[in-house]
N, CA, C and O atoms as a GROMACS GRO file, in nm:
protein
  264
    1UNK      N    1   0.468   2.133  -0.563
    1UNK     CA    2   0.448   2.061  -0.438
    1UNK      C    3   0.508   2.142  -0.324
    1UNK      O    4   0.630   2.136  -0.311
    2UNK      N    5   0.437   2.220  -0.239
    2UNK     CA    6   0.468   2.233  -0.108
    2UNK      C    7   0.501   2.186  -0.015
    2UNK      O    8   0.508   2.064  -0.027
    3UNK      N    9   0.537   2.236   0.116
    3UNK     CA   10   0.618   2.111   0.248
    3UNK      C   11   0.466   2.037   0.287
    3UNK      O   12   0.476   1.930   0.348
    4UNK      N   13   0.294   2.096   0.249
    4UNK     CA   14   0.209   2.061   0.342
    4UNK      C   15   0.155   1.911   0.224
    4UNK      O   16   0.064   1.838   0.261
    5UNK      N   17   0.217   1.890   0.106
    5UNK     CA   18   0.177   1.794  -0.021
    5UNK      C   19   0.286   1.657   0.031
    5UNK      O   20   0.251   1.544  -0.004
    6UNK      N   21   0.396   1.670   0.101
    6UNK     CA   22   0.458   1.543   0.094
    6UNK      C   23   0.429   1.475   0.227
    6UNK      O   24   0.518   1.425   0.296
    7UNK      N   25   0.275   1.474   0.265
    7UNK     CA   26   0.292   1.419   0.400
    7UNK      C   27   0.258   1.272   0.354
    7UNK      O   28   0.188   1.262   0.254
    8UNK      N   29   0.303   1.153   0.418
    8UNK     CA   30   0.263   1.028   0.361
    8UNK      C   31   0.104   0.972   0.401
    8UNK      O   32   0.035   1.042   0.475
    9UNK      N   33   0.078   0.909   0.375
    9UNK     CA   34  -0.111   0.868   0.375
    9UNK      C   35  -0.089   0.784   0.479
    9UNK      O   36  -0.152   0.800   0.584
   10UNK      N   37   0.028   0.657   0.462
   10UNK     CA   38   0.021   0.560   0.545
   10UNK      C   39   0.072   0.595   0.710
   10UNK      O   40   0.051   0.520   0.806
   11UNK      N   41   0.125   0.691   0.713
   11UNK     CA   42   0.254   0.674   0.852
   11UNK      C   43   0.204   0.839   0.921
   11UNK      O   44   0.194   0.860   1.042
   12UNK      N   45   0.178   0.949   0.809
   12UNK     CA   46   0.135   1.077   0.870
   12UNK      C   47   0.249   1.164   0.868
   12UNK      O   48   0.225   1.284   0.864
   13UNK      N   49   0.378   1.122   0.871
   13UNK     CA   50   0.480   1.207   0.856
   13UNK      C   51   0.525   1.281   0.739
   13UNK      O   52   0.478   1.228   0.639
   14UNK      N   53   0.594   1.379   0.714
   14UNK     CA   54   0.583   1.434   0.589
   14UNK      C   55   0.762   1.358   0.526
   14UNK      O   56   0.852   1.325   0.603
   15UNK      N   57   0.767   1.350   0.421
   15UNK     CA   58   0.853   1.344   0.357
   15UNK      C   59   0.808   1.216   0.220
   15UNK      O   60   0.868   1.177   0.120
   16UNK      N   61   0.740   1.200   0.251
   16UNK     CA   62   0.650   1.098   0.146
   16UNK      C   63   0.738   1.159  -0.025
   16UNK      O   64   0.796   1.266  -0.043
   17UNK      N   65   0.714   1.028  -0.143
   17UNK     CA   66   0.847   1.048  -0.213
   17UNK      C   67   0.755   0.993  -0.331
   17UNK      O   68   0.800   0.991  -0.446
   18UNK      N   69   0.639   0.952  -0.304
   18UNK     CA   70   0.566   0.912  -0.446
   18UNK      C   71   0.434   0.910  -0.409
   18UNK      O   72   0.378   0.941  -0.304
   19UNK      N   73   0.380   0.854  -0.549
   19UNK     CA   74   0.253   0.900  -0.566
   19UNK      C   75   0.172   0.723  -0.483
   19UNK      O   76   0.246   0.627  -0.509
   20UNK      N   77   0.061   0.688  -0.410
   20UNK     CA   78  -0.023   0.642  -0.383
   20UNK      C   79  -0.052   0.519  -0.487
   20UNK      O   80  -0.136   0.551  -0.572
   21UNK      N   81  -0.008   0.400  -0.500
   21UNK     CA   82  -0.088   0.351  -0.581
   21UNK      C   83  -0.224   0.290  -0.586
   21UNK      O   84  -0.291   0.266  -0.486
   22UNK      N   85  -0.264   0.263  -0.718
   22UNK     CA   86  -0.467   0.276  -0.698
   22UNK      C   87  -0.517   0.106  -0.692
   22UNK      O   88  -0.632   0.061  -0.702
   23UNK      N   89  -0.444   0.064  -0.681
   23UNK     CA   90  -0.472  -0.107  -0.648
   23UNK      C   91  -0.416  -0.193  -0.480
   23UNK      O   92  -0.296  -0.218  -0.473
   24UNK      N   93  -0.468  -0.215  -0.408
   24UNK     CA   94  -0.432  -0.294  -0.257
   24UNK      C   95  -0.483  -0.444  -0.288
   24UNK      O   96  -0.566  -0.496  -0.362
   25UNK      N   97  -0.398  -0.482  -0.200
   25UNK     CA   98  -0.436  -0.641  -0.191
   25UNK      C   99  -0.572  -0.597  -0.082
   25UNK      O  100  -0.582  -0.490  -0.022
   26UNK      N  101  -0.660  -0.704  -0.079
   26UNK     CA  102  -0.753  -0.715   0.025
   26UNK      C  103  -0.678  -0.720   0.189
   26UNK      O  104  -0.575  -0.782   0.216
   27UNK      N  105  -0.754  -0.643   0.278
   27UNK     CA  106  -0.611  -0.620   0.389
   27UNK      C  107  -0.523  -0.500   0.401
   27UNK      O  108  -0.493  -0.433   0.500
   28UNK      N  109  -0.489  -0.490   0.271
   28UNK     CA  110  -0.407  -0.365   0.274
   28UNK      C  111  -0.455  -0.244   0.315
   28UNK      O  112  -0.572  -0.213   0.293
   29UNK      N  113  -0.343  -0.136   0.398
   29UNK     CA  114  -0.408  -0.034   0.475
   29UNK      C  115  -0.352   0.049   0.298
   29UNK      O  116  -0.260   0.041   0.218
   30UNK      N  117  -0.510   0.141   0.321
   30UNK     CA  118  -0.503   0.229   0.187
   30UNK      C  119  -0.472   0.334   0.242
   30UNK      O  120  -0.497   0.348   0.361
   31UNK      N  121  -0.405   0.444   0.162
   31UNK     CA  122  -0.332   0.570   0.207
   31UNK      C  123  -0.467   0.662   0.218
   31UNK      O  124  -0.574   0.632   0.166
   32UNK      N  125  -0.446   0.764   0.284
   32UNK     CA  126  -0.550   0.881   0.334
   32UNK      C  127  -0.478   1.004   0.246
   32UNK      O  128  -0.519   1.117   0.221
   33UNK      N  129  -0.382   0.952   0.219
   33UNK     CA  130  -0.380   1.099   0.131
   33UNK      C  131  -0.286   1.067  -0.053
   33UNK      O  132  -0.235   0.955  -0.057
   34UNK      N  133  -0.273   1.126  -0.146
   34UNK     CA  134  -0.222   1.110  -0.255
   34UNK      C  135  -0.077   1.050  -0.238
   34UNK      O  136  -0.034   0.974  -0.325
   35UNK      N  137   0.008   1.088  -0.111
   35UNK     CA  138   0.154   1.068  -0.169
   35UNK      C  139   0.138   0.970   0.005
   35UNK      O  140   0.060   0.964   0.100
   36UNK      N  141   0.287   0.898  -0.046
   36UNK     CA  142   0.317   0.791   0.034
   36UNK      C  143   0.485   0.749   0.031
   36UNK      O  144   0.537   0.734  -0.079
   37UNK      N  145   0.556   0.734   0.139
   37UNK     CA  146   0.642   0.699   0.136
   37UNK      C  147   0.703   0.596   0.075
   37UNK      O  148   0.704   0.509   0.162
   38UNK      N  149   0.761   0.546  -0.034
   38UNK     CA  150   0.765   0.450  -0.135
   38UNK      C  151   0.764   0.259  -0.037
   38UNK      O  152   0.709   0.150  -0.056
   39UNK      N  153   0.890   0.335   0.094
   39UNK     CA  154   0.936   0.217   0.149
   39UNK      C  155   0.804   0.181   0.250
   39UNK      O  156   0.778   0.062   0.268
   40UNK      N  157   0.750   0.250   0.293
   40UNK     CA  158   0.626   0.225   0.349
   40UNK      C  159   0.512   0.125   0.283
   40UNK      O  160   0.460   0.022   0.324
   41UNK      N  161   0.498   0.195   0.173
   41UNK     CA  162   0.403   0.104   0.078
   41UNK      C  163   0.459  -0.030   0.054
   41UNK      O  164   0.404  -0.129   0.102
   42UNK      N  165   0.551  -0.037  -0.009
   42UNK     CA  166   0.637  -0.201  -0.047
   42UNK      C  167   0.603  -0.272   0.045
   42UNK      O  168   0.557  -0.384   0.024
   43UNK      N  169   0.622  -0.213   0.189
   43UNK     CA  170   0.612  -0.297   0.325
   43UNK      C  171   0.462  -0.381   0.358
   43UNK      O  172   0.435  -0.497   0.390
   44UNK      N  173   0.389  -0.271   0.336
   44UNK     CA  174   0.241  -0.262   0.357
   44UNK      C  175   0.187  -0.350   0.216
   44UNK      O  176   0.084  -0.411   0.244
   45UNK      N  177   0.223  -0.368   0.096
   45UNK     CA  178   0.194  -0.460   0.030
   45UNK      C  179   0.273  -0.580   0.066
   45UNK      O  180   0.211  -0.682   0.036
   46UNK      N  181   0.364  -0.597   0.108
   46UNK     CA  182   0.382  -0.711   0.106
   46UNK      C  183   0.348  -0.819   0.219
   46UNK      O  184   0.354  -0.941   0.233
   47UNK      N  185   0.313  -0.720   0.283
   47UNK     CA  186   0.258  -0.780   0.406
   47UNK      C  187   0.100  -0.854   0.409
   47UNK      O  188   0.062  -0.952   0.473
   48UNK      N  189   0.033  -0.774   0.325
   48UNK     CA  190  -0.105  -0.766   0.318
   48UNK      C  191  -0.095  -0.920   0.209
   48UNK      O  192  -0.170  -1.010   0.247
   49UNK      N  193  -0.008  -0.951   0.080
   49UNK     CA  194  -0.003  -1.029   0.002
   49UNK      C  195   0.026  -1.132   0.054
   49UNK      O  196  -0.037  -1.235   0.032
   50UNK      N  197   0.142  -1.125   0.147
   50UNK     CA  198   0.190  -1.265   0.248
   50UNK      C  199   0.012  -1.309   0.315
   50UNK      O  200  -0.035  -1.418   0.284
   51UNK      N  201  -0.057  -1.224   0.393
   51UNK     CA  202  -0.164  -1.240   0.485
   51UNK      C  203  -0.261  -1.290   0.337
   51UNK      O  204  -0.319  -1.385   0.389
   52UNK      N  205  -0.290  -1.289   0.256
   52UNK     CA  206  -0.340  -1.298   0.148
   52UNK      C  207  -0.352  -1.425   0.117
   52UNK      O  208  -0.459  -1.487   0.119
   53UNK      N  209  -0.211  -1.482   0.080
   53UNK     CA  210  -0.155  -1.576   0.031
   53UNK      C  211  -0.143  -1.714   0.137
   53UNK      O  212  -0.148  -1.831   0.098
   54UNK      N  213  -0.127  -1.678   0.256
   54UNK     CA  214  -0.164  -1.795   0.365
   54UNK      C  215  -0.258  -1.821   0.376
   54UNK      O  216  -0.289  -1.937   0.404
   55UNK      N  217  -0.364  -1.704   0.357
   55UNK     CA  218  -0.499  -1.766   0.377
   55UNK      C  219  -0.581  -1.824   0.269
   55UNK      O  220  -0.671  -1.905   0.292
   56UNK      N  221  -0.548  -1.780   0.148
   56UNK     CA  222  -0.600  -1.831   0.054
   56UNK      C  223  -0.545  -1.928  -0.054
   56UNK      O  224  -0.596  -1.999  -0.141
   57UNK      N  225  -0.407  -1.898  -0.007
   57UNK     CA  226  -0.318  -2.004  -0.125
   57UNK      C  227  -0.270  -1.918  -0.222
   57UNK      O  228  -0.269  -1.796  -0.205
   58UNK      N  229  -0.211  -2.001  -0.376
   58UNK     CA  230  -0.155  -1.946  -0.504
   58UNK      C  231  -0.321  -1.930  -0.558
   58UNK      O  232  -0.366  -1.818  -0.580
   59UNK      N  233  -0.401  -2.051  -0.575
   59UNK     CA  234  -0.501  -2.036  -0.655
   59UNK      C  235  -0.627  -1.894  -0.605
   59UNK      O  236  -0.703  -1.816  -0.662
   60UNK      N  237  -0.590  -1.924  -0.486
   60UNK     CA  238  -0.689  -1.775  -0.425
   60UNK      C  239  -0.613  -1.647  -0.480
   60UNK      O  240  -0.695  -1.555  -0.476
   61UNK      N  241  -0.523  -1.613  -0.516
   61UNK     CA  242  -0.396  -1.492  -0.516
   61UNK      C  243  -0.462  -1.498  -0.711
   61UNK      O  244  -0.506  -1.395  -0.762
   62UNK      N  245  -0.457  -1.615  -0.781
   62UNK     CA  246  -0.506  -1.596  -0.889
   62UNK      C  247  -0.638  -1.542  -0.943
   62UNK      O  248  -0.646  -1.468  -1.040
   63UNK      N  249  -0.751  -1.593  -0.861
   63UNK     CA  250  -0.817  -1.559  -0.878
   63UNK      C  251  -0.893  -1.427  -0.814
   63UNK      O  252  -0.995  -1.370  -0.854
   64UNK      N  253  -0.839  -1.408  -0.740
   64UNK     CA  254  -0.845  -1.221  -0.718
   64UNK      C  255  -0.786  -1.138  -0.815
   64UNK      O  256  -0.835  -1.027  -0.835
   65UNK      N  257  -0.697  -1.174  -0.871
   65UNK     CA  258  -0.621  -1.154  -0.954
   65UNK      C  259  -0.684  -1.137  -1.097
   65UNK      O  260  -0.615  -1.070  -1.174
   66UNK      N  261  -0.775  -1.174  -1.136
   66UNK     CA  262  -0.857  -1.251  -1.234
   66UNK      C  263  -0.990  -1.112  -1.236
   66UNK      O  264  -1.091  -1.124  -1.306
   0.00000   0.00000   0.00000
């Protein structure tokens, strides 16, 4: 991995610390590139799951889920 491999997908800055994961809630902003800042992502899922989850409920969250 080179300095030009750790740029993050979500934010654009480099120092990104893991790999991209391959599942988003509906909502969720998906990374543009392989690696992603870990604390970035957590944020960005949980945000997208909260927006998720108000609008659709537990039983909507299941059945996406499903």
């Amino acid at each position: 991995m080179d300095d030009s491999d750790d740029i993050c997908g979500l934010c654009g800055e480099p120092g990104a610390d893991k790999v991209a994961g391959p599942y988003h809630w509906p909502g969720e902003a998906i990374p543009d590139s392989y690696y992603v800042h870990a604390e970035y992502e957590e944020q960005e899922c949980a945000r997208a799951f909260a927006e998720f989850l108000a609008k659709y409920g537990e039983r909507g969250v299941w059945e996406f889920l499903r």
